[in-house]
C-alpha positions as CSV (number, residue, x, y, z in Angstrom):
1,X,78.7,70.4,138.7
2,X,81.0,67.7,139.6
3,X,83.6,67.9,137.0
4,X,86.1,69.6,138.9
5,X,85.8,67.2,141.7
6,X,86.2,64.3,139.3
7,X,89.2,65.8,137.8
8,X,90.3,66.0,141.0
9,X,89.9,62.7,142.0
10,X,91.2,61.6,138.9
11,X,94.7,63.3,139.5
12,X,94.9,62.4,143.1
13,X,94.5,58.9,141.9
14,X,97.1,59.0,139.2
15,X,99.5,60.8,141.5
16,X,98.5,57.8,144.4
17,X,99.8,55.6,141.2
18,X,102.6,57.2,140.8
19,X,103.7,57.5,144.0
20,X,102.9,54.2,145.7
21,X,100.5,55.9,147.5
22,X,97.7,53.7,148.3
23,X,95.9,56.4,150.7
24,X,96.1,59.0,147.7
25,X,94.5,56.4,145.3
26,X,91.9,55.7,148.0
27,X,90.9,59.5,148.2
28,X,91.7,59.9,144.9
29,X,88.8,57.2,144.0
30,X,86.5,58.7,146.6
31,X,86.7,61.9,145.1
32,X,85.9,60.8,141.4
33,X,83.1,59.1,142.8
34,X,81.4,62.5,144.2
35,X,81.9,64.2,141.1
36,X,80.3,61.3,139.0
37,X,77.2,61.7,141.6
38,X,77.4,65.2,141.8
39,X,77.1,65.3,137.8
40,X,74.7,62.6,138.1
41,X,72.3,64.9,140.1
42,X,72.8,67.9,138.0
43,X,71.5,66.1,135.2
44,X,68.4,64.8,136.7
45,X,67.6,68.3,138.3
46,X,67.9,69.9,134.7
47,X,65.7,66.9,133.2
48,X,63.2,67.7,136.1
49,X,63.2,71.7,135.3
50,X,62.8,70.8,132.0
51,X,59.6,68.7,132.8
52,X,58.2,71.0,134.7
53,X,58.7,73.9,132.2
54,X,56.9,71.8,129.8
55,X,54.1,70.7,132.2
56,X,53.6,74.3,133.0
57,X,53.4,75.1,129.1
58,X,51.0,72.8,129.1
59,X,48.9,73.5,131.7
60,X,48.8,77.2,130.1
61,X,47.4,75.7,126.8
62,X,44.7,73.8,128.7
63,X,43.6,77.0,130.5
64,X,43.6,79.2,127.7
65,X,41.5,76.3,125.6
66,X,38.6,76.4,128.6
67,X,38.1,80.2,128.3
C-alpha cells in the first residue's frame, strides 16, 4: 500500500516541473507524501501481526507446559 500513490505523486511532481506548474508540483508533493505514510503504516501493521502471531505461539507453549 502506498506505492502507487507515491508514483503518482512522483509523476505529477515531475510533470509540475516540467510544465511550470507550481499547483501540479504542490499536489504532486502532497501525494508522495500519503504514499510514504500509507507505506509507513503498512509496515508497522505487518510488524504488529507479526508480534502478535508470535505472542500467540508463545502463549500456546506456556499452556501446553502447565498441563
Amino acid at each position: 500500500m502506498g506505492v502507487g500513490e507515491n508514483i503518482k505523486g512522483t509523476l505529477k511532481e515531475k510533470v509540475g516541473d516540467l510544465t511550470d506548474n507550481e499547483e501540479l508540483q504542490a499536489e504532486g508533493e502532497a501525494q508522495k507524501r500519503k504514499g510514504e505514510e500509507e507505506a509507513k503504516e503498512t509496515k508497522e501493521r505487518a510488524e504488529a501481526q507479526a508480534h502478535e502471531k508470535k505472542a500467540d505461539a508463545l502463549q500456546e507453549q506456556q499452556e501446553a507446559l502447565e498441563e
